[in-house]
ROSE-4610 file (N, C-alpha, C; in Angstrom, 1 decimal, always signed):
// ROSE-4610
residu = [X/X/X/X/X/X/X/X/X/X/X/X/X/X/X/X/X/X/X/X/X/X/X/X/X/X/X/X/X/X/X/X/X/X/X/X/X/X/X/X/X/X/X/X/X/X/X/X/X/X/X/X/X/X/X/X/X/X/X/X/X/X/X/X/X/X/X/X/X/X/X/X/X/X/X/X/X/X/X/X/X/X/X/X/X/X/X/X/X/X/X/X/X/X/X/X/X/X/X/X/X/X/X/X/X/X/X/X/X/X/X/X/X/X/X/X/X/X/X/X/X/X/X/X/X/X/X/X/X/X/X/X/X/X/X/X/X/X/X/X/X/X/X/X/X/X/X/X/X/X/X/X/X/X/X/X/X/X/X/X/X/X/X/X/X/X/X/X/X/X/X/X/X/X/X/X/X/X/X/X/X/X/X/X/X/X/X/X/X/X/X/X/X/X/X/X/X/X/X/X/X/X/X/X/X/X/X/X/X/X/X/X/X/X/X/X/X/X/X/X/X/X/X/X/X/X/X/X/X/X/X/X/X/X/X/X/X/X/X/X/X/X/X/X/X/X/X/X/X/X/X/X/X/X/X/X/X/X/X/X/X/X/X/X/X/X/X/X/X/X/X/X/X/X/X/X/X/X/X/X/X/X/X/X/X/X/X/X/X/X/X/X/X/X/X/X/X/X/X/X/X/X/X/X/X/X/X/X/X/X/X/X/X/X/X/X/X/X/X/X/X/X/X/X/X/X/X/X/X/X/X/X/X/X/X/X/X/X/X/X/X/X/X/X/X/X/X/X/X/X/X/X/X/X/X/X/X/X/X/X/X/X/X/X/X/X/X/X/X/X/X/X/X/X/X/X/X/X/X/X/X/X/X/X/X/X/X/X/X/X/X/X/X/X/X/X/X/X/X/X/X/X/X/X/X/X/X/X/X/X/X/X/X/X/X/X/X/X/X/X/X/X/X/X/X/X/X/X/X/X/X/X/X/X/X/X/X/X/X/X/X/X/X/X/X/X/X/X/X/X/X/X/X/X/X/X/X/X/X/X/X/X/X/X/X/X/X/X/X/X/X/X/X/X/X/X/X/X/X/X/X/X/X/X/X/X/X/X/X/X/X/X/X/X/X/X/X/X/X/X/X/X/X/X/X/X/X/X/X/X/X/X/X/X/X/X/X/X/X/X/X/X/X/X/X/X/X/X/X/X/X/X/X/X/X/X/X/X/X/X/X/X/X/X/X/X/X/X/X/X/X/X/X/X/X/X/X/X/X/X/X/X/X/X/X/X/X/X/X/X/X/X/X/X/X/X/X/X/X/X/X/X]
num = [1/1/1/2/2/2/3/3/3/4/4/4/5/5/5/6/6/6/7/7/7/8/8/8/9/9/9/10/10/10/11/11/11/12/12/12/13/13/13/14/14/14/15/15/15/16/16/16/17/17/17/18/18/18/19/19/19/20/20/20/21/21/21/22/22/22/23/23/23/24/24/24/25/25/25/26/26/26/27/27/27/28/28/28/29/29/29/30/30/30/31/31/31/32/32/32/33/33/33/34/34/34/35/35/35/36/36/36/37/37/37/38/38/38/39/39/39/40/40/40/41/41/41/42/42/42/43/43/43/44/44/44/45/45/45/46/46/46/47/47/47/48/48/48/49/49/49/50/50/50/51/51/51/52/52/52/53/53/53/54/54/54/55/55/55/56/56/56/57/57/57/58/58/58/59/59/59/60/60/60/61/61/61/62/62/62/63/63/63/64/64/64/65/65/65/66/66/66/67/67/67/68/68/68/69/69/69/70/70/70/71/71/71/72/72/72/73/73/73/74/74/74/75/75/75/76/76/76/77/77/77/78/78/78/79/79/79/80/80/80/81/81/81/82/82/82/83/83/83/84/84/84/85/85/85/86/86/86/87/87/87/88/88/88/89/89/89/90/90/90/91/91/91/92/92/92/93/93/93/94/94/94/95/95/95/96/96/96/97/97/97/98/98/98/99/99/99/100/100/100/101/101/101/102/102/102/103/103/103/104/104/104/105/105/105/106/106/106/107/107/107/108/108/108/109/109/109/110/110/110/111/111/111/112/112/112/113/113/113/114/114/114/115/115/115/116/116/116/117/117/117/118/118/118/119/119/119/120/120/120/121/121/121/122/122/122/123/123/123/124/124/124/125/125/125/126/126/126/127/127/127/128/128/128/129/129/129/130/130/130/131/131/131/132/132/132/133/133/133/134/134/134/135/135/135/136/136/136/137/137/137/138/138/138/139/139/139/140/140/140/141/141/141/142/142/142/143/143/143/144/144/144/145/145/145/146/146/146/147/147/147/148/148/148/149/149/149/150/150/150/151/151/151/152/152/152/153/153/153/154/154/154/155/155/155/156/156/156/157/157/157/158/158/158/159/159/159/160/160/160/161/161/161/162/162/162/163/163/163/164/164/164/165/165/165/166/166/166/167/167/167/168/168/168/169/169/169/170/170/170/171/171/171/172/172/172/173/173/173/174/174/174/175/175/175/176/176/176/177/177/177/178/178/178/179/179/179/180/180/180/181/181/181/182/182/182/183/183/183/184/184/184/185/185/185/186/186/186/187/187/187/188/188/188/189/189/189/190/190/190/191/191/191/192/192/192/193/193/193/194/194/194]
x = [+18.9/+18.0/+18.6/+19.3/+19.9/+21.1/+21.5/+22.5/+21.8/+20.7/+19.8/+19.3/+18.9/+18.8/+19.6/+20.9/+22.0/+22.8/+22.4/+22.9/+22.5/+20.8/+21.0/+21.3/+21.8/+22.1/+23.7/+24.6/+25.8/+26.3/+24.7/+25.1/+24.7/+24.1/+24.3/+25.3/+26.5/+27.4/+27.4/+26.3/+25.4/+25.4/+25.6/+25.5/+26.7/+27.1/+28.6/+28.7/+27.7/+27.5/+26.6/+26.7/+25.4/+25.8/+24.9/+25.1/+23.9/+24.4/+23.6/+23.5/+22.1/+22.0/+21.5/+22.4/+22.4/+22.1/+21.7/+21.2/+22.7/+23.1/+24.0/+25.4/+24.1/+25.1/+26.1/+25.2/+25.6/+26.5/+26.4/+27.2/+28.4/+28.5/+29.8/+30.6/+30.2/+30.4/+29.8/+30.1/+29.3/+29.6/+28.6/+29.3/+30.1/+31.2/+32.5/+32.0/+30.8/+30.5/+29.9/+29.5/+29.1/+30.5/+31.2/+32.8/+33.7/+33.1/+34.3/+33.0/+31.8/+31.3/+31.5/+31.5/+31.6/+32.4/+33.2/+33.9/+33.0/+32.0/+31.2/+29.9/+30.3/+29.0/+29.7/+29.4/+29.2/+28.5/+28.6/+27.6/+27.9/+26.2/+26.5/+25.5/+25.4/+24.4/+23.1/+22.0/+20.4/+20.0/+19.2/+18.2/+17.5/+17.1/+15.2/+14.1/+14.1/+13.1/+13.5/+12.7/+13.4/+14.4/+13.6/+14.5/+15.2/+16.1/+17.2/+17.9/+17.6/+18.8/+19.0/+17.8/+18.0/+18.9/+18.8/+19.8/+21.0/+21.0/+22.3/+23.4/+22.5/+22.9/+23.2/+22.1/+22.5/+24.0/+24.3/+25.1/+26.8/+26.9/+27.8/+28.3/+27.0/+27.0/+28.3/+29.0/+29.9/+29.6/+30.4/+30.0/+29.5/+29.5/+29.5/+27.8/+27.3/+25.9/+24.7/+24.2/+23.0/+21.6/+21.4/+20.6/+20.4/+19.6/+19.4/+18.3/+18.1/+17.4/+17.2/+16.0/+15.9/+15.3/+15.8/+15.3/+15.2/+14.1/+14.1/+14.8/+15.7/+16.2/+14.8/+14.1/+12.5/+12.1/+12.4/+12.3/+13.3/+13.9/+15.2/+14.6/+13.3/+13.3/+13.1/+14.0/+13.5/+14.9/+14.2/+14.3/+16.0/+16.9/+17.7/+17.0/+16.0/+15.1/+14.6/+13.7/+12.9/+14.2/+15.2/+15.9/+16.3/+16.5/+17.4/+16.4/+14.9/+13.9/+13.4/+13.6/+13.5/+14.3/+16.3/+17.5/+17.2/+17.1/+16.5/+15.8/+14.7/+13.2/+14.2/+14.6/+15.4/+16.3/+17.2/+18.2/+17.3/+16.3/+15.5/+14.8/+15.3/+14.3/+13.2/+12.9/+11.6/+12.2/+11.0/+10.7/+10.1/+10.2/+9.4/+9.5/+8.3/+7.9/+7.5/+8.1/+7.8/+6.5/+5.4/+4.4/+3.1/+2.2/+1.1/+0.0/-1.3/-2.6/-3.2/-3.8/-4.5/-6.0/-6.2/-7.1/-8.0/-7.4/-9.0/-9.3/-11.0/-11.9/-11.0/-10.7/-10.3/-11.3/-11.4/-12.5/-11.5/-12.1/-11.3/-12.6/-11.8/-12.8/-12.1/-13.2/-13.1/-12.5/-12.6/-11.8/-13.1/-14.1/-15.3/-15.0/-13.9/-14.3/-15.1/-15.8/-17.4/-16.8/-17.0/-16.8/-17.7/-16.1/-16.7/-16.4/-15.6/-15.4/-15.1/-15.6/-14.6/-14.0/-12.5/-12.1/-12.2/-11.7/-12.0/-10.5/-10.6/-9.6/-8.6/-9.2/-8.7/-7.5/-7.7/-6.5/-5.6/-6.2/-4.9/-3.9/-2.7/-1.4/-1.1/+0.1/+0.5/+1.7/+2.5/+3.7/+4.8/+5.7/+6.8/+8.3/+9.6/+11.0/+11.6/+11.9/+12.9/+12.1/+12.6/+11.8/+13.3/+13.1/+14.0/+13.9/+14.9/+14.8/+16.4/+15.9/+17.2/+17.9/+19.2/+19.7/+19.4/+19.0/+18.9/+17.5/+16.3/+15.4/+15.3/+15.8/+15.6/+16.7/+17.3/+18.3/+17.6/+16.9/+16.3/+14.9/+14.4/+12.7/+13.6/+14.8/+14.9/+15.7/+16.5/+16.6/+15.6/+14.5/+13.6/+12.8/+12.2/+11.6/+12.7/+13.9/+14.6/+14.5/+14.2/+14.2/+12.7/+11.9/+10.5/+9.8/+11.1/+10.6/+9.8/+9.7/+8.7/+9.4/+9.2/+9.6/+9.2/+10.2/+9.5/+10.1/+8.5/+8.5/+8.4/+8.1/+8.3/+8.9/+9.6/+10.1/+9.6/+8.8/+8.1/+7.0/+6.2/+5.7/+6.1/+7.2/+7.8/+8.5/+8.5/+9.1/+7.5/+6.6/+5.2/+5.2/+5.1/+5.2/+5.8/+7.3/+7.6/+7.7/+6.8/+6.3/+6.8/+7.4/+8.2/+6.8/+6.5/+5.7/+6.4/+5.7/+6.1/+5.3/+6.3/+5.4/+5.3/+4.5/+4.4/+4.5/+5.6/+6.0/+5.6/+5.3/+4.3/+5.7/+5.1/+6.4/+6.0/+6.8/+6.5/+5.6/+4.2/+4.6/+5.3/+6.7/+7.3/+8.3/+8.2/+8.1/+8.5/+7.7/+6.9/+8.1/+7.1/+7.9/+7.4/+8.7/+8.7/+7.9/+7.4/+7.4/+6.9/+5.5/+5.6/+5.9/+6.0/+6.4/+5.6/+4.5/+3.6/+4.2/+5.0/+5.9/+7.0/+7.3/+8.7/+8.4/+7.8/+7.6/+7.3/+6.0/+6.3/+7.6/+8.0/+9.5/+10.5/+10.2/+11.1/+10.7/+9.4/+8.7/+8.8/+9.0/+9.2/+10.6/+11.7/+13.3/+13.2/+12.7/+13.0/+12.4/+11.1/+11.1/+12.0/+12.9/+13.5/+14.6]
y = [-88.9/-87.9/-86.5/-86.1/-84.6/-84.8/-85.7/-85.9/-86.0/-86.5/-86.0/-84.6/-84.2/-82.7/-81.9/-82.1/-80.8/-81.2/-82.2/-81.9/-81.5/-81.3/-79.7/-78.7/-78.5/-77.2/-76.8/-78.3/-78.1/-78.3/-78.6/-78.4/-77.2/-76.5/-75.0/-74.2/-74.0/-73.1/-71.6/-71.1/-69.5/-69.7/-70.7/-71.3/-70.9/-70.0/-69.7/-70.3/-70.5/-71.5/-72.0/-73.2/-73.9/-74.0/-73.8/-73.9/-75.1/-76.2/-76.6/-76.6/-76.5/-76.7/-78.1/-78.5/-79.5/-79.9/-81.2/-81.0/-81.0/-80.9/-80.1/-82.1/-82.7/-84.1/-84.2/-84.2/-84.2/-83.2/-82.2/-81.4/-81.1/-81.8/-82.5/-83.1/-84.1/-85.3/-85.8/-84.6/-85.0/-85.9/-87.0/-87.8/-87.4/-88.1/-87.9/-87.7/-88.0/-87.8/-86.2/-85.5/-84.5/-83.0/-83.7/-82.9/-82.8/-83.8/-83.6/-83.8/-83.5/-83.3/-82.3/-81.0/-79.7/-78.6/-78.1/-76.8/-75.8/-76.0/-74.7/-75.0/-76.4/-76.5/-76.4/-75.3/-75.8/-75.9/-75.9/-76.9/-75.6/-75.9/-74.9/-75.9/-75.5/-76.3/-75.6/-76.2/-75.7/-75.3/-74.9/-74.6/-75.2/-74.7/-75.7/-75.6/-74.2/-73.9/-73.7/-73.7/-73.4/-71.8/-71.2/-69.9/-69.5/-70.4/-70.3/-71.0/-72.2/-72.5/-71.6/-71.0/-70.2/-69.0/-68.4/-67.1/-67.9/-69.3/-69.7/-69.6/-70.0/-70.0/-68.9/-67.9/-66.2/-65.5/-66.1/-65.4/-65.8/-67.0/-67.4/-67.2/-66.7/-66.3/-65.3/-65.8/-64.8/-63.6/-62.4/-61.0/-60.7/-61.5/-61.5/-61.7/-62.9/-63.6/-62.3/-62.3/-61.0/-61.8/-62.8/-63.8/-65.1/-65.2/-66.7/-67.2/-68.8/-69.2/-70.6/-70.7/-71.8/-72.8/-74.0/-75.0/-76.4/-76.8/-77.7/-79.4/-79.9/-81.5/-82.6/-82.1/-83.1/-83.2/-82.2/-82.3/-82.1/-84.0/-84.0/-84.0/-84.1/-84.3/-82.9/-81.7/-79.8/-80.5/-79.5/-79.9/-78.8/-78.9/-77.6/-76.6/-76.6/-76.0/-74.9/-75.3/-74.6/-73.9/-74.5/-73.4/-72.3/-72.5/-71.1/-70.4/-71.2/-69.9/-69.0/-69.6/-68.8/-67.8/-68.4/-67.6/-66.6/-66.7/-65.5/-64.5/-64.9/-63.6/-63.2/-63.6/-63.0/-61.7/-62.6/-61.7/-60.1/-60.7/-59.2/-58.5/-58.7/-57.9/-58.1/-59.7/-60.4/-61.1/-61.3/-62.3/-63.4/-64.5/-65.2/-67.1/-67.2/-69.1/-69.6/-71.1/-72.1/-72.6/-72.7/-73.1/-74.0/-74.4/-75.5/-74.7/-74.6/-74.3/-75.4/-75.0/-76.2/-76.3/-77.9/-78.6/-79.2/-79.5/-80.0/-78.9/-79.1/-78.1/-78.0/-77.4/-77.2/-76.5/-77.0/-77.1/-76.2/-75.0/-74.4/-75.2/-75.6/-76.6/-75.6/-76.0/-75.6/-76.6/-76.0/-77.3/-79.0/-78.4/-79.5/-80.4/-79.9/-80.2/-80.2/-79.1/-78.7/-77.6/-78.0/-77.0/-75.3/-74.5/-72.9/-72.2/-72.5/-71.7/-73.0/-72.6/-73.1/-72.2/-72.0/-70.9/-71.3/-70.3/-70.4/-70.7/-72.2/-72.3/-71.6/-70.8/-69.9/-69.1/-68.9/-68.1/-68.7/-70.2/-71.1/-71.7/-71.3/-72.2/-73.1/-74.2/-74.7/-74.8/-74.2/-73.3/-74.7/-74.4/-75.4/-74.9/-75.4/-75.0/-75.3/-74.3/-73.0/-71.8/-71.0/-69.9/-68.9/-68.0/-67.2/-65.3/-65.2/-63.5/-63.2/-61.6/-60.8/-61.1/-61.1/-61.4/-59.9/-59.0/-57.9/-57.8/-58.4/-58.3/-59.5/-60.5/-62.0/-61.5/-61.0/-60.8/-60.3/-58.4/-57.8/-58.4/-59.3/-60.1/-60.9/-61.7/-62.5/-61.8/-60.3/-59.8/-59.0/-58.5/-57.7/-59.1/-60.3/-61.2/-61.7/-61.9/-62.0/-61.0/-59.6/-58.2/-58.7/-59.2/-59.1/-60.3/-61.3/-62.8/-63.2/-63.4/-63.9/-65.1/-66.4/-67.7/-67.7/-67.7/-68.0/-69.0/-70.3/-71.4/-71.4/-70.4/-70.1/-69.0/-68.8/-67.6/-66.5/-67.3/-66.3/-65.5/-66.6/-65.6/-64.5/-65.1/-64.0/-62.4/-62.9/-62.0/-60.7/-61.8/-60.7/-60.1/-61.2/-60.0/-59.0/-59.2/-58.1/-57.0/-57.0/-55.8/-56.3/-56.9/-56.9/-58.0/-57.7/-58.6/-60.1/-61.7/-62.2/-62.6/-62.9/-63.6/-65.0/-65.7/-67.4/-67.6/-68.5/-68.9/-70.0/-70.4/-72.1/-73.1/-74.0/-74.8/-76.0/-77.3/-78.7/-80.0/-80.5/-81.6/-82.9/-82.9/-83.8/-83.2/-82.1/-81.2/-81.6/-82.8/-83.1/-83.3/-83.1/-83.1/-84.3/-85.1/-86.5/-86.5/-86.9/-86.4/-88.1/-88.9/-90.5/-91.2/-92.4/-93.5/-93.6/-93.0/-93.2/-91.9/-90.8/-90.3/-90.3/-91.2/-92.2/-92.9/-93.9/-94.7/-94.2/-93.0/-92.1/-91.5/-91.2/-90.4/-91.3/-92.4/-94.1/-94.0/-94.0/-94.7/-93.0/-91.9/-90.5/-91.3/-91.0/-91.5/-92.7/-93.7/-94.8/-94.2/-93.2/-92.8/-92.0/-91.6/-90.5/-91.3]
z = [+35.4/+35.0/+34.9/+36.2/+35.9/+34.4/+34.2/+33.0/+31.8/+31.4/+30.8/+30.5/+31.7/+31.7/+31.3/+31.7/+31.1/+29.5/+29.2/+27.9/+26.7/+27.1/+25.8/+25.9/+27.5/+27.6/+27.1/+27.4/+27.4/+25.9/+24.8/+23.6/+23.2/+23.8/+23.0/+23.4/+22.4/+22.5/+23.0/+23.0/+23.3/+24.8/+25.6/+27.0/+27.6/+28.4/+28.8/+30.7/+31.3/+32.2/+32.7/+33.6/+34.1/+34.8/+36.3/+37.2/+38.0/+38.9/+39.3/+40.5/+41.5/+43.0/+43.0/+44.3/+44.5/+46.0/+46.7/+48.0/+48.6/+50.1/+51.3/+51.2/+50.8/+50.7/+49.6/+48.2/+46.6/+46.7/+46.8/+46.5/+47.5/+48.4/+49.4/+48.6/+48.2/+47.4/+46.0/+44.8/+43.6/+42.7/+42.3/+41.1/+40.6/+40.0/+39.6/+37.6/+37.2/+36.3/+36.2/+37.1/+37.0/+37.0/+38.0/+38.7/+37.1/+35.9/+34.6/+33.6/+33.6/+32.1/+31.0/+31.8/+30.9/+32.2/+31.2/+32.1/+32.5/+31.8/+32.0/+33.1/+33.4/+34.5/+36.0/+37.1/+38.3/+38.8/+40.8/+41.4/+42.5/+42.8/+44.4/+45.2/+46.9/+47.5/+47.5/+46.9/+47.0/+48.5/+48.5/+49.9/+49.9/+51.2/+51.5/+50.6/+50.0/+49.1/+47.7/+46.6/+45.4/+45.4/+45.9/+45.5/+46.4/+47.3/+48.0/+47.5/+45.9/+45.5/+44.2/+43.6/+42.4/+43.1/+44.4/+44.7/+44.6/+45.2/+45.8/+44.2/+43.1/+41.5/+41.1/+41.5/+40.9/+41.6/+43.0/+43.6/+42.9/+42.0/+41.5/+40.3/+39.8/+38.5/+37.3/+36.5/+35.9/+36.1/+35.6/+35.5/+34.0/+33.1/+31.8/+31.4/+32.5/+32.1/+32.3/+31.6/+31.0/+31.1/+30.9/+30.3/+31.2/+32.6/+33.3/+32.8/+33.2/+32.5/+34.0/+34.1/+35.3/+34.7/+35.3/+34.9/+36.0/+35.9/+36.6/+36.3/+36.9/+37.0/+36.6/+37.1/+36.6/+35.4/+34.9/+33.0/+32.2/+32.2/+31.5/+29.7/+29.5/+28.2/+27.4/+27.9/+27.2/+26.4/+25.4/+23.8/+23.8/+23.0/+22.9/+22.1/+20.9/+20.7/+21.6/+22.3/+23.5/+24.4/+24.6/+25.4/+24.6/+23.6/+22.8/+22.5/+22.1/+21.9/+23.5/+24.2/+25.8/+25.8/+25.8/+25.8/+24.8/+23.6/+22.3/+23.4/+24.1/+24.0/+25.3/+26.5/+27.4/+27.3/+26.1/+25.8/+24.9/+24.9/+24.0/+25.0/+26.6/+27.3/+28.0/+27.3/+28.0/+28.9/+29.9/+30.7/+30.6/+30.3/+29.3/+30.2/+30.2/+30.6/+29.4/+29.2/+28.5/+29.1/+28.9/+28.9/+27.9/+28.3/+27.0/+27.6/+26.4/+27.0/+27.8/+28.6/+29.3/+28.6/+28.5/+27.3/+28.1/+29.2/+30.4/+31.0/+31.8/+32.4/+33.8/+34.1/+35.5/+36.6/+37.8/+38.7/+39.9/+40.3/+41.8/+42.9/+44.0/+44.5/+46.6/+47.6/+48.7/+49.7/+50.7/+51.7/+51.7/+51.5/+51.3/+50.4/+49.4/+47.8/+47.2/+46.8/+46.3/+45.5/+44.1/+43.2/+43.4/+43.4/+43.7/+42.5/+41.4/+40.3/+39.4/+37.8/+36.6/+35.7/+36.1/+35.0/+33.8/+33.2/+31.7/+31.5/+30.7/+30.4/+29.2/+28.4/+27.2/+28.0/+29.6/+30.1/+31.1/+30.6/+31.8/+31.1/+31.6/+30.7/+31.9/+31.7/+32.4/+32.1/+33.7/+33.4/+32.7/+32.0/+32.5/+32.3/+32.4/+32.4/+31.1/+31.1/+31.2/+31.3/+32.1/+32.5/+32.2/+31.6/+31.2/+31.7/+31.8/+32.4/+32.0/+32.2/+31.9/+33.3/+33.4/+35.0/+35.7/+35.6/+36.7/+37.3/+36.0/+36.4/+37.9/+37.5/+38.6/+39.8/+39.6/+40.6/+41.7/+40.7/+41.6/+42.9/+42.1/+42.3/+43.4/+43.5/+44.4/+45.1/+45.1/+46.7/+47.1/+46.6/+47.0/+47.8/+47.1/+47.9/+49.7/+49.6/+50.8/+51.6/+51.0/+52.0/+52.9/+51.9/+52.5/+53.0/+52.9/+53.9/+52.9/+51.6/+50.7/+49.9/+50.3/+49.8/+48.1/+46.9/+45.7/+45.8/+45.4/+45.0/+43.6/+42.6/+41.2/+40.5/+40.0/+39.7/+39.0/+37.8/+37.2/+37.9/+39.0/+39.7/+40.9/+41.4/+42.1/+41.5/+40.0/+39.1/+39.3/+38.7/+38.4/+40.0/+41.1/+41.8/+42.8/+41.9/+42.3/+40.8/+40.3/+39.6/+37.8/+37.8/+36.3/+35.3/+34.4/+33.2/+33.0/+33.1/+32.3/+31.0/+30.1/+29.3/+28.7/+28.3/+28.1/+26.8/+26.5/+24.9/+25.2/+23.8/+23.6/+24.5/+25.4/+25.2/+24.4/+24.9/+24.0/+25.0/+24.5/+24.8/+25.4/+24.8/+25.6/+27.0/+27.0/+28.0/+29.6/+29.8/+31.5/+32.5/+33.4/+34.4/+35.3/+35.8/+36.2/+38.0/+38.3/+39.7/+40.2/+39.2/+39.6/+38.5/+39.5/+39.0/+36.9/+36.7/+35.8/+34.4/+35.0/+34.4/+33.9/+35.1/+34.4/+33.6/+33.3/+32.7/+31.2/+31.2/+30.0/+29.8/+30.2/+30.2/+29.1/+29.6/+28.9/+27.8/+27.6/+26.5/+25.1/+25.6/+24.8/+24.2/+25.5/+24.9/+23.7/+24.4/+23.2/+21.5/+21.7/+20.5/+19.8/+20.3/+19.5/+19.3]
């Protein structure tokens, strides 16, 4: 799956590195397919939370890279498409998530489970990766969040709150992110179409 994942990245030439977190084991000991795919990919060890492996990624980063771009291992099927239109709006200044509108009613429900709100779905997206930023903006958002003991489990939102705008470009469809068995299985059935 993660080899899936990085090879649209490692086909766009505008890509000057990839870095991947990896858990305290893997990255001991990384597939020997990963240690010789691309010069431009390394490996650091992840944290316990997502955004102790996104710092652990930022802190390695060239002095040259202007432009990060996070992405999740769970959605090996992002298009090279969708990354370069992320990498484009970044490099222009934006903060920008790949995201879909959401097409079902969504229910905010209580610890009872007894419906207490239905938002309006006209203002719900549903986030997905590549999430793109200028590197000073995310840099700043994930040391200002370490100053303040504040765990981001998402970036974009830790971006908004530490003060900076994001904004949501359409993403795709085939998009998803794997998490069961019933994902996978779509996941298969997308590949064999293409």
């Amino acid at each position: 799956m993660l080899h899936l994942t990085l090879a649209p990245f490692i086909a766009e030439p505008r890509i000057v590195q990839i870095v991947v977190a990896l858990d305290a084991g893997t990255a001991a000991a990384p597939p020997s397919w990963l240690t010789t795919l691309d010069a431009r990919v390394c490996r650091v060890t992840g944290g316990v939370e997502r955004g102790d492996s996104v710092r652990a990624g930022l802190e390695v980063l060239h002095e040259d890279v202007d432009v990060v771009l996070v992405h999740d291992a769970a959605r090996p099927l992002v298009s090279r498409q969708l990354i370069v239109r992320t990498m484009e709006a970044a490099a222009r200044g934006q903060c920008v998530i790949a995201a879909l509108p959401v097409t079902d009613t969504i229910q905010e429900v209580d610890g009872a489970q007894r419906v207490v709100a239905t938002p309006d779905r006209r203002r719900l997206w549903m986030a997905q990766t590549p999430q793109a930023f200028p590197r000073a903006v995310l840099t700043a958002a994930h040391a200002w969040a370490a100053s303040h003991g504040i765990a981001a489990t998402d970036d974009a939102a830790l971006v908004v709150r530490f003060g900076a705008s994001v904004h949501v470009m359409e993403g795709e469809r085939d998009n998803i992110k794997i998490t069961t068995e019933t994902d996978l299985a779509f996941a298969e059935y997308l590949l064999a179409r293409r």
